[in-house]
C-alpha positions in Angstrom: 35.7 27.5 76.1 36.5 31.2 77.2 40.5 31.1 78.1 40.6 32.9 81.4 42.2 36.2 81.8 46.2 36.4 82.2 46.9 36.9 85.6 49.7 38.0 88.0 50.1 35.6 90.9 51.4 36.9 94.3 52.6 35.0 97.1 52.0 37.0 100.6 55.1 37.0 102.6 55.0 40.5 104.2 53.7 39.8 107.3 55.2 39.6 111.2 54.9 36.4 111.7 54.1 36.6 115.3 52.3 33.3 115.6 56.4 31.9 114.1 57.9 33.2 116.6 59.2 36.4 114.9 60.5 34.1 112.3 59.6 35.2 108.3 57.7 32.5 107.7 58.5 31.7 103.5 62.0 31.2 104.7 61.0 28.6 107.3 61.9 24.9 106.3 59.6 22.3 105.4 60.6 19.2 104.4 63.9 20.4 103.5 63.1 23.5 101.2 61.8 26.9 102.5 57.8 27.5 102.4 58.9 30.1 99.3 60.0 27.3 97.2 57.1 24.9 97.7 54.5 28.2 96.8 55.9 29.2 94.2 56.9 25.6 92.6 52.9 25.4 92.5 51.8 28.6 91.6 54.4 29.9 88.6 52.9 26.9 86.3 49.6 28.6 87.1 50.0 32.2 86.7 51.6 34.6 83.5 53.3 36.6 86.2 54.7 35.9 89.7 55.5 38.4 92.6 56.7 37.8 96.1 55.1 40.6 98.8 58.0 40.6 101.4 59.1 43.7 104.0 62.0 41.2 105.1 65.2 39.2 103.6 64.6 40.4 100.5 67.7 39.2 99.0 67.3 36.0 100.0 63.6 36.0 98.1 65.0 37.5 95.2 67.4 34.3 95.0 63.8 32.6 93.8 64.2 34.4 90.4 60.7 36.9 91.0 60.4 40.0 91.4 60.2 40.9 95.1 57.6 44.1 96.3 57.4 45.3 100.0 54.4 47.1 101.1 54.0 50.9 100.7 53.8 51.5 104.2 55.4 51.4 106.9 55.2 49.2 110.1 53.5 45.9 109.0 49.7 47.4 108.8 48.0 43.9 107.5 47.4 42.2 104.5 45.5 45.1 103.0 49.2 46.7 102.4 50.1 43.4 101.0 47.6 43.5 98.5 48.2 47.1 97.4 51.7 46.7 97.0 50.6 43.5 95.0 48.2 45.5 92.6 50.6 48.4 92.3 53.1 46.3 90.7 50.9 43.7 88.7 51.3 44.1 85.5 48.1 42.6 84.1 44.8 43.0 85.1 43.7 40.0 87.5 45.8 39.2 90.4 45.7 36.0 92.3 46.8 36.1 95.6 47.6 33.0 97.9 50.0 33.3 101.6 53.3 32.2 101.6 52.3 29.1 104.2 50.4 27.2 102.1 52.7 24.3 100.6 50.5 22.0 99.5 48.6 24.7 97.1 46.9 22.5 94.8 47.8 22.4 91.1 44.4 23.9 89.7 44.4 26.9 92.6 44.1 29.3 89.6 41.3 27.3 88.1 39.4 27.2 91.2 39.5 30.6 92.1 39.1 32.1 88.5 36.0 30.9 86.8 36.4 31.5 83.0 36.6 35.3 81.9 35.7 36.6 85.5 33.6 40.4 86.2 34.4 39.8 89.7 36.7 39.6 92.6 36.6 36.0 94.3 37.4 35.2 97.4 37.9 31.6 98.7 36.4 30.0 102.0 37.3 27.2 104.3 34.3 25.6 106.2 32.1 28.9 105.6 34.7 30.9 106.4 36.2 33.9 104.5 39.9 32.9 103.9 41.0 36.7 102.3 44.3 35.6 101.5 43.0 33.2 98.7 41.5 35.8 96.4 41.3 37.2 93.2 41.4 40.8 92.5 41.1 43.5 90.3 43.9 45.8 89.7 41.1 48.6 89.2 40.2 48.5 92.6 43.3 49.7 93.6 42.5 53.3 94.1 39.9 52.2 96.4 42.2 49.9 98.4 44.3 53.2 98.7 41.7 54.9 100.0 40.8 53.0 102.5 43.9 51.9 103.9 44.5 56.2 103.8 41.2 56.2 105.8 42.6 54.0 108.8 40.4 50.3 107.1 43.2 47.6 108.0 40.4 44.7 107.7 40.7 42.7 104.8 37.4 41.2 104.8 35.5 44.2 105.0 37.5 45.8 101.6 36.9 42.8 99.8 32.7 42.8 100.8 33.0 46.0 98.9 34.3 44.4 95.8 31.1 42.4 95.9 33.5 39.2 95.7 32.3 35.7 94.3 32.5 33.3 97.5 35.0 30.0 96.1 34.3 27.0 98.2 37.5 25.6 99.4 36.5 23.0 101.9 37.1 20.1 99.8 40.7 20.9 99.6 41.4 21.6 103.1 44.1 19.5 103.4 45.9 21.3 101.3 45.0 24.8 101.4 45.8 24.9 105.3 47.3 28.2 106.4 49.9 26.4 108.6 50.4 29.5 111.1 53.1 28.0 113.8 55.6 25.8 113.2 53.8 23.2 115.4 51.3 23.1 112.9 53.9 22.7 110.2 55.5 19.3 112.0 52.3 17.9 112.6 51.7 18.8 108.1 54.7 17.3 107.4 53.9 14.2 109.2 50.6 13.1 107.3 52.3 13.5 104.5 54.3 9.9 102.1 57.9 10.4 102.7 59.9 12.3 100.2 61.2 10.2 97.1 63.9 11.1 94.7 61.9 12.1 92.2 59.7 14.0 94.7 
C-alpha cells in the first residue's frame, strides 16, 4: 500500500469569532480543557507537523507546544488568509487543515481526507455541503491563493473550485465533525456526550 504523503496539519483559530460572542473560540472551555487542546490531542497523532493559525492570545496558544502563525494581513479578511498563512509556513508539501471548533475530530481525519499519494486538493462535505475548512491542500497553490486574496477573492469556496478539489464525504461522521459555532451549540455537544472518566 502507497504510504500517504507527510503532511503539515493546521488547526484554524484566526478568526473573529462573532457568532462567540467576541470570544477566541480555541480558548473557550469544553468539558474542562480549551477547544485547542481537544484539536490538537486528535490531530498531532495524525499529522508530521502541527501549526496553530491564530491573530489573538498568541502566548497562551504557544503554551500548546506548536508553532503559532497569524495571517499576513491585516483585519480578520476570512479563512482564505488563514490558509495562506498556513501554506506559507508549512514545511512539507500537503497541508491538512481542520477549524479550531471541532473537538470531537475523529481519529482517522487524515485518512479520510487524504486518499493514498493524493494529485489533488480535497475538500470535505457535510450533507452535500462544501465544508472548506476540512481540506487538504497543496502548498503549490500558494501563489495563487496570493493572488487572489491580492485581487479582493475572500470566498473560500470559490479558491478551492479552482484547485479542482476531490469532494470527501463527511456525513457519516457528523457527529463529530460538527463546527460547533456558539457556545449554545457547545452545551448542547457536551451534553450527548458519556461523562468524563479518569482515564478519559
Amino acid at each position: 500500500m502507497t504510504q500517504r504523503p507527510a503532511l503539515t496539519g493546521v488547526i484554524l483559530a484566526g478568526g473573529a469569532a462573532r457568532r462567540m460572542g467576541g470570544q477566541d473560540k480555541g480558548l473557550v472551555d469544553f468539558r474542562g480543557r480549551p477547544l485547542v487542546a481537544w484539536v490538537i490531542e486528535a490531530l498531532a497523532p495524525q499529522v508530521d507537523e502541527l501549526l496553530i493559525v491564530a491573530n489573538r492570545n498568541l502566548d497562551r496558544y504557544r503554551v500548546f507546544g506548536h508553532p503559532v502563525v497569524s495571517d499576513l494581513r491585516p483585519d480578520f479578511p476570512g479563512p482564505l488568509a488563514g490558509f495562506e498563512a498556513a501554506l506559507s509556513a508549512a514545511h512539507h508539501d500537503w497541508v491538512l487543515t481542520c477549524p479550531v471548533d471541532t473537538p470531537l475530530l475523529p481519529p482517522d481525519y487524515a485518512r479520510m481526507l487524504c486518499p493514498a499519494c493524493p494529485q489533488r486538493a480535497a475538500v470535505g462535505c457535510l450533507d452535500g455541503h462544501w465544508e472548506p475548512l476540512f481540506s487538504l491542500l497543496p502548498k503549490a497553490a500558494l501563489p495563487g491563493l496570493s493572488s487572489m486574496l491580492d485581487a479582493g477573492e475572500r470566498t473560500a469556496r470559490r479558491w478551492l473550485a479552482s484547485l479542482d478539489p476531490v469532494l470527501i464525504a463527511l456525513d457519516a461522521q457528523a457527529a463529530s465533525l460538527r463546527d460547533a459555532d456558539d457556545a449554545a451549540a457547545l452545551r448542547a455537544l457536551a451534553g450527548t456526550l458519556p461523562p468524563l472518566t479518569r482515564e478519559s
